[in-house]
N, C-alpha and C positions, 0 to 999 in steps of 0.2 A: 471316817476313812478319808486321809487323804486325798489321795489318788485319783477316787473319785468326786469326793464333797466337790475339793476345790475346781476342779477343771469343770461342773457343775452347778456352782454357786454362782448366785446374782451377781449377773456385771456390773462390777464400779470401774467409772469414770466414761467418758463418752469417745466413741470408734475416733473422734475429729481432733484429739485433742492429743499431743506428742507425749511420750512418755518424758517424765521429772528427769533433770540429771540428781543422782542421791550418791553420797560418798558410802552408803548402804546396800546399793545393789546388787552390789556379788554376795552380801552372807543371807541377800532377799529369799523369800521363796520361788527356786526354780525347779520348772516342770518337766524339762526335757535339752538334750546336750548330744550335739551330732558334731561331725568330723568333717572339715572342708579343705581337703590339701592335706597342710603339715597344720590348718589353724581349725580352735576350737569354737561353735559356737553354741549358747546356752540362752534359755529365754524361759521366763515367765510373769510373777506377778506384777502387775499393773503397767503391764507392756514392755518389763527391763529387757533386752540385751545386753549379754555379756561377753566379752571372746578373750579368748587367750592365744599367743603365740610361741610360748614357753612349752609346750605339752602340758597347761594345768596347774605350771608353778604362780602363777600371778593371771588378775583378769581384770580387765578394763569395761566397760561401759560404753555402750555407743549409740549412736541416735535412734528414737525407735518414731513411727508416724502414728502410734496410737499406747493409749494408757490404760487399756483392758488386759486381762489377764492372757498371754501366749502358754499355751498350752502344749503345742510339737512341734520341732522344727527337723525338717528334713534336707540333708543336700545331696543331688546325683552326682556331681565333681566338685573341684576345688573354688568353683565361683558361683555356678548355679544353687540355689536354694529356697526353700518356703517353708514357712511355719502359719500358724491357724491357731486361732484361739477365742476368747468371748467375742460377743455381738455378732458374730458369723463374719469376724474378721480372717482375710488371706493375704500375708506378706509375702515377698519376692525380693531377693536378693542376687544381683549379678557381678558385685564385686569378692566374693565369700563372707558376706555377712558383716561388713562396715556398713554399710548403708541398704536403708528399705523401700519397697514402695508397698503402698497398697493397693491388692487386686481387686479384693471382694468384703465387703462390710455385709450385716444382719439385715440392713433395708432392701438390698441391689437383693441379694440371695432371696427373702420372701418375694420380691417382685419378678424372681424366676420361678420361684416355684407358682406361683401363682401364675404366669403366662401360660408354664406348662400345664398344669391341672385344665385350663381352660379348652386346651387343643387334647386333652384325653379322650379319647372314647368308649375305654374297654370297664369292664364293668363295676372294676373299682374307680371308674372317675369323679363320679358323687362325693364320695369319702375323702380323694387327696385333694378338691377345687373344697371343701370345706375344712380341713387341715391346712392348707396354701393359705384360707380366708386369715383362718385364726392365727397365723404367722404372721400376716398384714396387721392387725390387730394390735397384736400385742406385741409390738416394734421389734427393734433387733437383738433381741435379748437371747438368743439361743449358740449357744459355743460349738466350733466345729474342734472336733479332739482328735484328727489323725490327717496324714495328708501321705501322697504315696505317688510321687512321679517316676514313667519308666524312663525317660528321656526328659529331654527340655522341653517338651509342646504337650506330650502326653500325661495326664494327672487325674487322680482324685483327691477331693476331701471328705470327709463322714464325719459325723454330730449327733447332735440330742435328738431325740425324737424322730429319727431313723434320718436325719438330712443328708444328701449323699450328692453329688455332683461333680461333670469331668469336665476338663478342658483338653482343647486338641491345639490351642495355640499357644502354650506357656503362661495359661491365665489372664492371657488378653480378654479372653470370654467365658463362660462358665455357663450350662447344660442340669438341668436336674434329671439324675436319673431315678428319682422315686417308683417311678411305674416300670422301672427294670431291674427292679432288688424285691425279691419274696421278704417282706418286713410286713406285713399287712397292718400290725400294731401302733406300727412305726416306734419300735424300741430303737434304744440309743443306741448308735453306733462307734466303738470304741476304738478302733484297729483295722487299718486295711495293709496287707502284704501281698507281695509277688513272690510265688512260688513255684520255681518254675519257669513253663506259661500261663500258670493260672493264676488270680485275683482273687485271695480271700477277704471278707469284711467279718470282725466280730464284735460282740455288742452285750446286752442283757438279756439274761432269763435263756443262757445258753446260746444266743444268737449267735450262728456258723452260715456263712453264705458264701460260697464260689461260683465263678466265674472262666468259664472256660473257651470264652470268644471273644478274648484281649479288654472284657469290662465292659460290652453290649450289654450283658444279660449277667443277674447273679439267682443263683438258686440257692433253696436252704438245705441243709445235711442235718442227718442226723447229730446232734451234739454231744461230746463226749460227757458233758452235765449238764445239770438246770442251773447252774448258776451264774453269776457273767465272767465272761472271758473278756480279758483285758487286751489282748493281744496276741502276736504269735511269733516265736525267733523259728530261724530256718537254717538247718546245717547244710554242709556241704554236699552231701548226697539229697538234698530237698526231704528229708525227712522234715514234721512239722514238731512243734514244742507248743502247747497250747497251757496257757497260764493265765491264773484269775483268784475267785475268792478261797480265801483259808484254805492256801498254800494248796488247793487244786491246781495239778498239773496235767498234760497226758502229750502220748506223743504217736502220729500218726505216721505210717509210712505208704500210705493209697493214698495222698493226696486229700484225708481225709474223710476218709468213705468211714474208715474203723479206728480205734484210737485204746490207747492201753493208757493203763496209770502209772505216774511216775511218784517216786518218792521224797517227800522235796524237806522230809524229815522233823518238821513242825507245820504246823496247821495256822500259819499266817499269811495273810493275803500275800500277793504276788504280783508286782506293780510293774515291770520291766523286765524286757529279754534282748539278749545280745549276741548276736553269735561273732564270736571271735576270730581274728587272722589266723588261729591255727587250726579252725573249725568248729571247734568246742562250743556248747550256747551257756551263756550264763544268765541264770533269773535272778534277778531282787528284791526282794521284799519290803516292808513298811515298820520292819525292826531292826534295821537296819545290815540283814542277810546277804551276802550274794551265793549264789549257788554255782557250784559247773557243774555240766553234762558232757563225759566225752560219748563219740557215738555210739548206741550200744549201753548206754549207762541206765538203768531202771534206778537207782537212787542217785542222789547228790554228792557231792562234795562242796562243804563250806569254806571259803575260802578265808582268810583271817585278814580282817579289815582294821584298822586303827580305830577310827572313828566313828561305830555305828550312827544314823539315824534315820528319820524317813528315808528312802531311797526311790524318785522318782522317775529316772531315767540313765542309760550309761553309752558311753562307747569307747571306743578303743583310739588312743594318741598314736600320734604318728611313730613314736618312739619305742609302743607297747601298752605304755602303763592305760589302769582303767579307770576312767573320766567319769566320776557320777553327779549326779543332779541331786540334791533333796531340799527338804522344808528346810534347811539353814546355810543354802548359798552351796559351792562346786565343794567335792571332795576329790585328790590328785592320788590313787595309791600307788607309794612305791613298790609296791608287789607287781613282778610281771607276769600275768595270767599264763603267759605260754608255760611257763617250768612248771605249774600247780600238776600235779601228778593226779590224776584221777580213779576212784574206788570204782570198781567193778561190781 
């Protein structure tokens, strides 16, 4: 599986070293495609950035300050942005994504978590100053796979092996919050949203954790399955949409607490969610699917794509149209999500 092998798999090539220019970049494998303004940017393997200022008709390539695999990238406006990806690398971009810098690599991040485990005292301390070690150990090799700022200063990232950490100054500095996330496993963390006021993290073997004092503190929920959840899209009334393996869906409206199953019409995993300008969410799959939900919707509606394939990530162009990400470079659909009429 995709979606996750790869964001997963051994880092090649080292946090230090810029990403290649390649006249192959845009049909590379990419992992994940956000919205900055009226411009598109997309990143993934072996450090590429890509953007577009077309809406998706055409994509250029632009300097990246590392050659590992990026993995998500998020922006809160038109200039501000960060993405995360192998060696427990964290990007920052303040022009909307022509140029990067780097905030946080896999070395800097085991030598916080390791500070922190040091200064623990509660009774799981033993356990993370010996998880902290074995991250020292065995260099910077673990990928951060979600990142979720509410503002410019305020942020987290989450990763492998329950890695999870905030910043309160735009990434100037970086906090482990290991000893304030119920993960006792320290299973992977695949997805953090704002929902709401609240801060959800999801992960593997059903991992569900919120947050209900701005990201202090995350507790576990009972989880709609055992299986992992990839992520979560959020409508307009804050209802949640929780999607993961073989095309498990469900969708909560406490925040949580309880959660129903949704129909997502095949039993294929489920790699991305979106919720659209008209409010509607849409999920995708790793067969090259997209789903809608309008609210209220207990099954799907498929939407008719051109070009199926993996399908890693998506979002919506300033135009309308839906911007997706997969294993073979950006796909641009001239379909505009708002008209799709959705089944009841």
């Amino acid at each position: 599986m995709v979606y996750g092998s790869a964001a997963l798999a051994q880092t090649t090539g080292l946090p230090q070293q810029p990403a290649i220019h390649s006249t192959m970049a845009t049909q590379s494998v990419m992992l994940s495609v956000a919205r900055a303004g009226q411009r598109l940017v997309a990143v993934g393997e072996r450090g590429f950035i890509i953007v577009s200022d077309d809406n998706g008709a055409t994509w250029r390539q632009v300097g990246s300050p590392v050659s590992v695999t990026l993995v998500k990238v998020r922006f809160i406006d038109h200039n501000q942005g960060w993405a995360v990806g192998h060696a427990g690398i964290v990007l920052h971009s303040t022009d909307g994504g022509m140029t990067w810098a780097k905030q946080l690599d896999g070395i800097q991040a085991a030598e916080i978590e390791l500070e922190q485990a040091r200064r623990d005292t509660d009774g799981q301390a033993p356990e993370r100053l010996s998880l902290a070690q074995q991250l020292m150990d065995e260099g910077p090799d673990k990928p951060l796979l979600d990142v979720l700022f509410l503002d410019a200063r305020n942020g987290w990232v989450v990763g492998a092996y329950g890695l999870a950490f905030v910043t309160h100054d735009g990434g100037l500095s970086w906090q482990s919050i290991r000893s304030r996330v119920e993960n006792p496993n320290g299973l992977h963390l695949y997805g953090i949203a704002q929902v709401g006021t609240d801060v959800f993290m999801t992960g593997e073997q059903g991992t569900l954790l919120r947050s209900s004092d701005t990201g202090q503190s995350f507790e576990a929920l009972p989880p709609p399955y055992e299986g992992t959840i990839f992520g979560l899209a959020v409508t307009d009334n804050h209802s949640i949409l929780a999607f993961g393996l073989r095309g498990k869906a469900f969708e909560s409206r406490d925040r949580g607490e309880t959660w129903k199953r949704l129909d997502t019409l095949q039993p294929v995993t489920l790699t991305s969610g979106l919720r659209l300008d008209d409010g509607s969410v849409l999920l995708a799959d790793e067969s090259g699917r997209v789903l809608r939900f309008a609210d209220g919707d207990t099954q799907a509606t498929a939407l008719q794509i051109s070009q199926p394939r993996y399908f890693t990530g998506m979002t919506q162009a300033a135009n309308g149209d839906l911007i997706i990400s997969s294993t073979r470079g950006m796909l641009s659909s001239a379909l505009k999500v708002e008209s799709s009429e959705p089944s009841r």
